[in-house]
C-alpha positions as CSV (number, residue, x, y, z in Angstrom):
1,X,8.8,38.7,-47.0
2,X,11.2,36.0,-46.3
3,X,9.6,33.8,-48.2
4,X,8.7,36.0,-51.7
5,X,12.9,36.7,-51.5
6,X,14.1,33.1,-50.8
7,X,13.7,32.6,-54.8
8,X,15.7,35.2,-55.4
9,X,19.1,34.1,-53.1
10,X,18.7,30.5,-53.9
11,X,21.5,28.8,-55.0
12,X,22.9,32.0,-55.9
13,X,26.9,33.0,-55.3
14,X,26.1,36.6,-52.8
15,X,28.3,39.4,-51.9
16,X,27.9,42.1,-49.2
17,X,29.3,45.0,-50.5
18,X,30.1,47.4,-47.7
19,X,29.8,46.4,-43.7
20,X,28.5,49.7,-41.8
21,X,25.0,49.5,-40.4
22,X,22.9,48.6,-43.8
23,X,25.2,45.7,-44.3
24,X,25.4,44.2,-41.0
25,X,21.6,44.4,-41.6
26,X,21.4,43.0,-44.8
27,X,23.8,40.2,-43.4
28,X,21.5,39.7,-40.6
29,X,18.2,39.6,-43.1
30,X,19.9,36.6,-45.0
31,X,21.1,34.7,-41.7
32,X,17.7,34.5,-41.3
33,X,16.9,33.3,-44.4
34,X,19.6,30.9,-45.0
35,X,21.2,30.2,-42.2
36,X,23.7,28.1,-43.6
37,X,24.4,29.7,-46.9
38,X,27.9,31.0,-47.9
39,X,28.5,34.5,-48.0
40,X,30.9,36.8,-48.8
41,X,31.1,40.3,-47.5
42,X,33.3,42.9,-48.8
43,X,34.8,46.3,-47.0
44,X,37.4,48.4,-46.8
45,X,37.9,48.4,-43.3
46,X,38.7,45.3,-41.6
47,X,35.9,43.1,-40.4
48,X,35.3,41.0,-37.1
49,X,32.5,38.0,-37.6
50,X,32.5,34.8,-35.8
51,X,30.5,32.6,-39.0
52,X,32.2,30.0,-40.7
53,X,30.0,30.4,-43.8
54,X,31.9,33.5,-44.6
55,X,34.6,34.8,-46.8
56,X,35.7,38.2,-45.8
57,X,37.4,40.4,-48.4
58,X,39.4,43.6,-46.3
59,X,41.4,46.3,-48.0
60,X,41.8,48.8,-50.6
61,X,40.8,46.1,-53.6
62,X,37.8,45.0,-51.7
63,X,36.2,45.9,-54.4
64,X,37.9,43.8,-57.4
65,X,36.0,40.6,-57.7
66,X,32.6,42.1,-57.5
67,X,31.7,40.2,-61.1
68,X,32.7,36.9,-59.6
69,X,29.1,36.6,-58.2
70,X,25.6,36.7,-58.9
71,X,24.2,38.9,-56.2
72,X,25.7,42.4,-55.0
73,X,24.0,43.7,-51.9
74,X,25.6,47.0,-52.3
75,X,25.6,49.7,-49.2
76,X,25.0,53.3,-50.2
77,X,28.0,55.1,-49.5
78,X,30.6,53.2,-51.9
79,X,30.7,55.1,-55.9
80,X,30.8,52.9,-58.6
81,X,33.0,55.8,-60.5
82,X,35.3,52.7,-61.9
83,X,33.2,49.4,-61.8
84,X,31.9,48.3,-64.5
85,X,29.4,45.2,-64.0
86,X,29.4,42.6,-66.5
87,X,25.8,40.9,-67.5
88,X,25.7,37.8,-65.3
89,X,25.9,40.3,-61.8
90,X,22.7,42.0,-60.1
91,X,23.7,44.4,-58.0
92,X,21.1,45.6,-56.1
93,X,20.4,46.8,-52.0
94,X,17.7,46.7,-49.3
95,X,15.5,49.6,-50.5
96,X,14.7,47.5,-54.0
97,X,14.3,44.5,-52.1
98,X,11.6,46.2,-49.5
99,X,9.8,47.9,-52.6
100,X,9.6,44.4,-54.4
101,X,9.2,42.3,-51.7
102,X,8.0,43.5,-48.2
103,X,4.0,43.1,-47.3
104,X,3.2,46.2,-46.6
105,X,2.0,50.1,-48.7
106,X,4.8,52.2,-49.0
107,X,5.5,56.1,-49.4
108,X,9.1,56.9,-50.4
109,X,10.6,60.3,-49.8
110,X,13.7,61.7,-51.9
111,X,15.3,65.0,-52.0
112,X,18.6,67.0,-52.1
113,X,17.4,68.5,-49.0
114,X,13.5,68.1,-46.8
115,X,13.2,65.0,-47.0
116,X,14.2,63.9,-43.2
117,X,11.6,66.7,-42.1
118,X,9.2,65.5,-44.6
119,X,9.7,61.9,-43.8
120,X,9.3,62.9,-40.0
121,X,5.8,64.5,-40.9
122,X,4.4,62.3,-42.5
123,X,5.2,59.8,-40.3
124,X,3.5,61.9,-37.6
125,X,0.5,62.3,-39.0
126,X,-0.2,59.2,-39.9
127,X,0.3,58.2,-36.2
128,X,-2.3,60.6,-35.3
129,X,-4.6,59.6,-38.0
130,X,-4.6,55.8,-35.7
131,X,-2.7,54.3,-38.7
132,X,0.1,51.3,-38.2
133,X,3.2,53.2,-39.5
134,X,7.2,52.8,-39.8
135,X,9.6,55.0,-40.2
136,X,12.6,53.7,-41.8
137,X,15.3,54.1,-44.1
138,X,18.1,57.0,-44.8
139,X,16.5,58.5,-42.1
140,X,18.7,55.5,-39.6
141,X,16.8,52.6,-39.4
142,X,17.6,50.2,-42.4
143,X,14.8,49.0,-44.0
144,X,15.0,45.6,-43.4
145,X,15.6,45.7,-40.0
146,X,12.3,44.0,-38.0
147,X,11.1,43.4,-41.3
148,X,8.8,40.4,-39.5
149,X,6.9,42.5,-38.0
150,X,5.1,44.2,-41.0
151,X,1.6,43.9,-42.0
152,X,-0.5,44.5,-45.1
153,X,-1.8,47.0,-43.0
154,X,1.4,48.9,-42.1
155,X,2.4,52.1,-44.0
156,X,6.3,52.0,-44.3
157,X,7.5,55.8,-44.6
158,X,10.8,55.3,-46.3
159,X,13.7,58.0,-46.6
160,X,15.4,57.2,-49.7
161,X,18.7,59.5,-50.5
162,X,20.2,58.6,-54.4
163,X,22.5,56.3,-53.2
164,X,19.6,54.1,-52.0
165,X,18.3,54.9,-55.0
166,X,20.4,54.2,-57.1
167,X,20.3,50.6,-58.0
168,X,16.8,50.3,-57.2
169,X,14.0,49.1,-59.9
170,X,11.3,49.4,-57.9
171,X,8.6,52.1,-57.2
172,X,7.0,52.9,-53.8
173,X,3.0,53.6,-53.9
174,X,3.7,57.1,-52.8
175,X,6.7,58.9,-54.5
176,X,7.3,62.8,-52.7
177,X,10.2,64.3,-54.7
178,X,11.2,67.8,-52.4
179,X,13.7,69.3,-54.5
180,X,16.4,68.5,-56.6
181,X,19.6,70.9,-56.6
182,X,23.9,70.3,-57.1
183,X,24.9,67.8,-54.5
184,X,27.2,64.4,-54.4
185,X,28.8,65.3,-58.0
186,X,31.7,63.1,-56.3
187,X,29.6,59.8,-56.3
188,X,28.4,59.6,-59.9
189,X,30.0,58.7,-63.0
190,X,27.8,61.6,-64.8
191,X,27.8,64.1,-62.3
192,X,25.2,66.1,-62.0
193,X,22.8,63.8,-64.6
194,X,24.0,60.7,-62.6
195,X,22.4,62.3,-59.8
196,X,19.1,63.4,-61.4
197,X,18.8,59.6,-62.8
198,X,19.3,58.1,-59.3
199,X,16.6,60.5,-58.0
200,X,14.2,59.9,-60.3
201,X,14.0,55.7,-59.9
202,X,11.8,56.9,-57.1
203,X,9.1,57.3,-59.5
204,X,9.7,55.5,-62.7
205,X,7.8,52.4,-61.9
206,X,5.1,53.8,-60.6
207,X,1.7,52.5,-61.7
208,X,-1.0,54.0,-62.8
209,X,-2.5,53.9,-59.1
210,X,0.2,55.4,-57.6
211,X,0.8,59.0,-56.6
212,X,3.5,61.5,-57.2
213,X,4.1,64.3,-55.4
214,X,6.8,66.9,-56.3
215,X,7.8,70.2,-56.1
216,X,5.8,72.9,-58.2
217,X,7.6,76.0,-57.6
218,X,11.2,74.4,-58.2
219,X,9.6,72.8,-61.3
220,X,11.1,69.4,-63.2
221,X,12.2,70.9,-66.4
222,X,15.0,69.8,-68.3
223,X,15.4,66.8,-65.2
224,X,12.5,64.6,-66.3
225,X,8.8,64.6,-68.4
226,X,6.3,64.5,-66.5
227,X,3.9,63.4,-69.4
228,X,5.7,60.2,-69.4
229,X,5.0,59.0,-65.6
230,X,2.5,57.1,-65.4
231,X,1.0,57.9,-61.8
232,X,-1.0,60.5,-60.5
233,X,0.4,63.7,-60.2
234,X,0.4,66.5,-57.3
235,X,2.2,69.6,-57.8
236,X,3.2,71.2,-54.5
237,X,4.0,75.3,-54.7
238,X,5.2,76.8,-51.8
239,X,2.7,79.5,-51.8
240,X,0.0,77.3,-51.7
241,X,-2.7,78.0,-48.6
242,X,-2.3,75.7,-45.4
243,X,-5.7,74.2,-44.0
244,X,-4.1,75.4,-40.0
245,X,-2.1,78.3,-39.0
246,X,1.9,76.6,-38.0
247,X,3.2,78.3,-34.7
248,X,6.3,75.8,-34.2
249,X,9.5,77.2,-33.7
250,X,10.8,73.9,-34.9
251,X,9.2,74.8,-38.2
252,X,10.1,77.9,-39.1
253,X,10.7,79.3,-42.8
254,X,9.2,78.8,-46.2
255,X,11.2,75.4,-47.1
256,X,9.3,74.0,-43.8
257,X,6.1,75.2,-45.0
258,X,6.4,73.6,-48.1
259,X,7.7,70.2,-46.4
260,X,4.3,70.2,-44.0
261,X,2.4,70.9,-47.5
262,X,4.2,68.1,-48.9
263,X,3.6,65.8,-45.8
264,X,0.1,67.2,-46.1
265,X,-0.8,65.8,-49.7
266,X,0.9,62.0,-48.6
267,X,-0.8,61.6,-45.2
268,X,-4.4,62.7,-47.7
269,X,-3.5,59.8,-49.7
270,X,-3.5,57.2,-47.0
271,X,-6.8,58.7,-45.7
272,X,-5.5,61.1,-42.2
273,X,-7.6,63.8,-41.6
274,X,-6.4,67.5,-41.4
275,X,-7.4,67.1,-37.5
276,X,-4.7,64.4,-37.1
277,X,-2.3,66.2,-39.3
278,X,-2.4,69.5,-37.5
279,X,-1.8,67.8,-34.3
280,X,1.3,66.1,-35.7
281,X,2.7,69.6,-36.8
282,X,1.7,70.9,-33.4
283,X,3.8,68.7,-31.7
284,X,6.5,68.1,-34.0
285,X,9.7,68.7,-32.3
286,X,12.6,69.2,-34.6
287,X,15.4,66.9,-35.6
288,X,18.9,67.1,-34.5
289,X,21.0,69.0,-36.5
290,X,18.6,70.5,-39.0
291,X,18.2,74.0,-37.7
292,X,18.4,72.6,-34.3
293,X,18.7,75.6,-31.3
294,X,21.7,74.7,-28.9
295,X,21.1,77.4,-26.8
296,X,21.6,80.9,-25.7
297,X,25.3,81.3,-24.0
298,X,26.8,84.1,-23.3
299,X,24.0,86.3,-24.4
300,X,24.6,84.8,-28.7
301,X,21.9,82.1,-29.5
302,X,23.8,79.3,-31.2
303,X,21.8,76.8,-34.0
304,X,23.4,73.8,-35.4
305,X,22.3,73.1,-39.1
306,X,25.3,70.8,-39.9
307,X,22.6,68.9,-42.7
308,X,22.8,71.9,-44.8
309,X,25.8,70.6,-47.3
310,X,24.7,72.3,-50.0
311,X,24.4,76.4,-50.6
312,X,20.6,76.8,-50.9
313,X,20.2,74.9,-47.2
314,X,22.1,77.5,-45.6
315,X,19.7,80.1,-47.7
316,X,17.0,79.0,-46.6
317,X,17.9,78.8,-42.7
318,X,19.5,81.6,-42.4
319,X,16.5,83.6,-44.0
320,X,14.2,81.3,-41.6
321,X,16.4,82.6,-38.4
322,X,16.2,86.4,-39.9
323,X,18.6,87.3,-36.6
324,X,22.0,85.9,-38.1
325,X,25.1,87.7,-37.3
326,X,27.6,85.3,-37.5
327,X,28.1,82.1,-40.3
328,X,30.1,79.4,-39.9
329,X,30.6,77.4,-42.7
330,X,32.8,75.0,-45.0
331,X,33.5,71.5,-45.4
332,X,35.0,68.9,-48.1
333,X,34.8,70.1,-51.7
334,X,32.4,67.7,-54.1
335,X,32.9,70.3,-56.9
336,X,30.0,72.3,-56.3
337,X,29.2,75.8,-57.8
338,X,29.9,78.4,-55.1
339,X,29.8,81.4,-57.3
340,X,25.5,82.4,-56.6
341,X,26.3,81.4,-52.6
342,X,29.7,83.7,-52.5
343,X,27.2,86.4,-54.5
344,X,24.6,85.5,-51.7
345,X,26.9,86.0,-48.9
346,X,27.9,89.7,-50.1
347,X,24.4,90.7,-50.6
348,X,22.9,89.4,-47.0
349,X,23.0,91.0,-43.9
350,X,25.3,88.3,-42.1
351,X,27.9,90.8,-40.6
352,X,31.0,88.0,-39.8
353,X,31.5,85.0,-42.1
354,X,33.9,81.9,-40.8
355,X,34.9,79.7,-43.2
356,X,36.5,76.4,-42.4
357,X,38.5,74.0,-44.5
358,X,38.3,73.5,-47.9
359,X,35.8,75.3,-49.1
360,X,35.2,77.8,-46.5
361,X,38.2,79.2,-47.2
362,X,37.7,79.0,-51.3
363,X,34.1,81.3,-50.7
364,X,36.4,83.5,-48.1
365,X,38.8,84.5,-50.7
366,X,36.3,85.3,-52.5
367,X,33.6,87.5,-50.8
368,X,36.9,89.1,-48.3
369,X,36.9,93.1,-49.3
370,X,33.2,92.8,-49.4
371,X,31.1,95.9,-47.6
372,X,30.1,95.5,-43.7
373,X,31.8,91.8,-44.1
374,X,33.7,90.6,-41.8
375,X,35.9,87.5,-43.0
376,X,37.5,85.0,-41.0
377,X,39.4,81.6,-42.1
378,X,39.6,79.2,-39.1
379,X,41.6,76.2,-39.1
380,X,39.2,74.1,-38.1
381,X,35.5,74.1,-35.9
382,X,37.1,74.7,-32.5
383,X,39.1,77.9,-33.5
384,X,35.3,79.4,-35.1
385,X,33.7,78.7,-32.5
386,X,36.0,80.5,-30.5
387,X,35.9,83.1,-33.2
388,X,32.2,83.5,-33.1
389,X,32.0,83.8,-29.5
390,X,34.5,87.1,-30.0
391,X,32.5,88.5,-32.9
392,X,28.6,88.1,-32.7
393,X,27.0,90.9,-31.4
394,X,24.8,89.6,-28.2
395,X,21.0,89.1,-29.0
396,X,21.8,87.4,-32.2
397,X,22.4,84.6,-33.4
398,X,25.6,82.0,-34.6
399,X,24.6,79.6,-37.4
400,X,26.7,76.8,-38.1
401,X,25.3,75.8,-41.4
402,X,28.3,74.1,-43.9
403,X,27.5,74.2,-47.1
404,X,29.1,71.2,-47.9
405,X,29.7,67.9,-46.4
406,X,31.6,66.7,-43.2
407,X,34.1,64.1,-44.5
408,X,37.5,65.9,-44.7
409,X,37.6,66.4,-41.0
410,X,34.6,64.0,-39.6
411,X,33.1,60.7,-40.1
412,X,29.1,62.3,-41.1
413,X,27.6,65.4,-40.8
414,X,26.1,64.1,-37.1
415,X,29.7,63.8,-35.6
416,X,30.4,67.5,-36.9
417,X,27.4,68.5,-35.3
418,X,28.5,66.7,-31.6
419,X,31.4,68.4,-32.1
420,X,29.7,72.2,-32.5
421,X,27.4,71.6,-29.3
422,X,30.2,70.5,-27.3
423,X,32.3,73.2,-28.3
424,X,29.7,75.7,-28.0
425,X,28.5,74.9,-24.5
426,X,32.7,74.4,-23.5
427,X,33.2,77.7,-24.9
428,X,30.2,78.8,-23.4
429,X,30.2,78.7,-19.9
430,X,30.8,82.1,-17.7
431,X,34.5,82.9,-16.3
């Protein structure tokens, strides 16, 4: 690996755009590979590295001189709303390096929402099936992190979100593409199309040889034409017959059932059998924050689904829980469509609805006067939890499930989600 990129960074005037966890590790990568090259590494934040071969550029115009060098290693999380990039500058990130460089086969997982679960599956089974495998990516683990230690015989299961994506011109062997629906309208110049595009690089330089996987029931009209991709395709309906019956409460509902269908079809690919693949469903056991139970307390079963940030996540849990009687929801507004959720929410059997800053409290002014609702605005995640703990009727269940992302009050959806189980446990405990 080192070696096949070398080319690529020699000589060559290199920025690290971004210093969270993918660009300490992309720092790290080209340490190793040049130990003694200049770099320069950009952030907003204020940086702390002891290396003499560094320029560091701190503040709100980190992001001025980008077209002063040859290489960008951009993170995920910054937009490119107002850059433009002048011909002369690559800007690129470690998920097109990995594609194009690491020595390894590949399956790349992308999705608006499934795609940790799927990623998690497919990992699993190929486990079972005896196979070498990684699981890396959006998922936690940066891709090149330990990148030494992979062999042509190692199967690298990579979550990709868009941002990843995004600047990528490389295909994986395996493209799975769960669903595509409204989400980070914020990030792209284009919206909603900027989005789609982003998506999509997942599976536009696929070979011939290669395999796409997507989802059959949701369909990929008007997003993409199928006729023109190259690879071999698998359509996945939701519907479609499972080889082994599923009795994990860690995998309830249909969007799970599709996502251990989809798992199914990229774990075939690589040669596990459905022996091995049934055991890794059998003993899957959930991922935090994605319809994860906290507990019972109190005599109310609370789940945290703090992942679901867009409308038709919540959907989906909350028909996959069937027992909820309290919703809390809201988060930071990206622009989304609320109007079919807010039609959703009147039409469901969810008696008490919480909505929380900013666009909790858009949806409750919407759906408050509805029938058998009842509607509350909290100020924040302490005063619903409190809230629900007043309201749901005992033997049912609280759902926190956002519908929309954590970043007005919270650094990522995973802090939001600490924050619920401590409060629900605090709040929780008998007088």
């Amino acid at each position: 690996m080192y070696q096949s990129a070398a080319s690529m960074f020699k000589n060559k005037k290199v920025l690290i755009l971004g210093f969270g966890r993918e660009g300490m590790s992309t720092y790290r990568f080209l340490r190793n590979m040049y130990p003694d090259m200049h770099l320069t590494i950009a952030d907003k934040n204020e940086i702390k590295l002891d290396d003499k071969n560094v320029t560091l550029i701190c503040g709100d115009s980190y992001m001025d001189s980008l077209n002063d060098f040859d290489i960008v290693m951009k993170s995920p999380g910054i937009a490119f709303l107002d850059v433009d990039i002048k011909d002369g500058t690559l800007v690129t990130c470690q998920t097109d390096l990995f594609l194009k460089f690491a020595p390894c086969r590949k399956v790349g997982i992308t999705g608006s929402k499934g795609k940790t679960t799927t990623s998690t599956l497919i990992y699993d089974m190929l486990k079972e099936g005896g196979f070498d495998a990684r699981l890396i990516g959006n998922i936690g683990v940066p891709v090149l992190e330990d990148i030494n230690t992979v062999t042509p015989e190692t199967i690298a299961v990579i979550e990709m979100s868009s941002h990843q994506l995004e600047f990528t011109t490389s295909s994986p062997e395996v493209a799975v593409l769960t669903n595509i629906y409204e989400e980070h309208l914020d990030h792209y110049r284009d919206g909603f199309r900027g989005y789609v595009n982003a998506k999509l690089n997942i599976v536009r330089r696929q070979k011939e040889s290669d395999t796409f996987i997507y989802n059959a029931t949701q369909g990929l009209d008007g997003l993409c034409d199928l006729g023109k991709i190259k690879s071999h395709k698998v359509g996945v309906k939701k519907d479609a017959p499972l080889p082994f019956a599923v009795n994990n409460e860690h995998l309830l509902g249909e969007h799970n059932r599709q996502d251990i269908l989809f798992a199914l079809e990229a774990a075939k690919h690589f040669g596990v059998d459905t022996a091995a693949a049934e055991r890794a469903v059998e003993k899957f056991s959930g991922i935090e924050h994605r319809m994860e139970k906290v507990g019972t307390f109190r005599g109310i079963t609370f789940y945290n689904d703090c992942i679901a940030t867009i409308p038709h996540a919540v959907e989906c849990a909350v028909e996959a829980l069937k027992n909820v009687d309290t919703l809390i929801f809201g988060g930071m507004d990206r622009g989304l469509d609320y109007s079919e959720f807010e039609n959703y929410l009147k039409k469901s059997n969810i008696k008490n609805l919480i909505g929380t800053p900013a666009t909790g409290h858009k949806i409750c002014d919407k759906i408050e006067g509805a029938p058998s609702k009842n509607v509350y605005k909290a100020a924040n995640l302490d005063e619903a939890v409190k809230k629900a703990y007043e309201v749901t009727e005992k033997g049912k269940i609280c759902l926190l499930s956002p519908a929309a992302s954590s970043y007005n009050c919270y650094k990522n959806f995973e802090e939001k989600g600490k924050h619920y189980k401590k409060l629900v446990r605090e709040y929780g405990k008998e007088d």
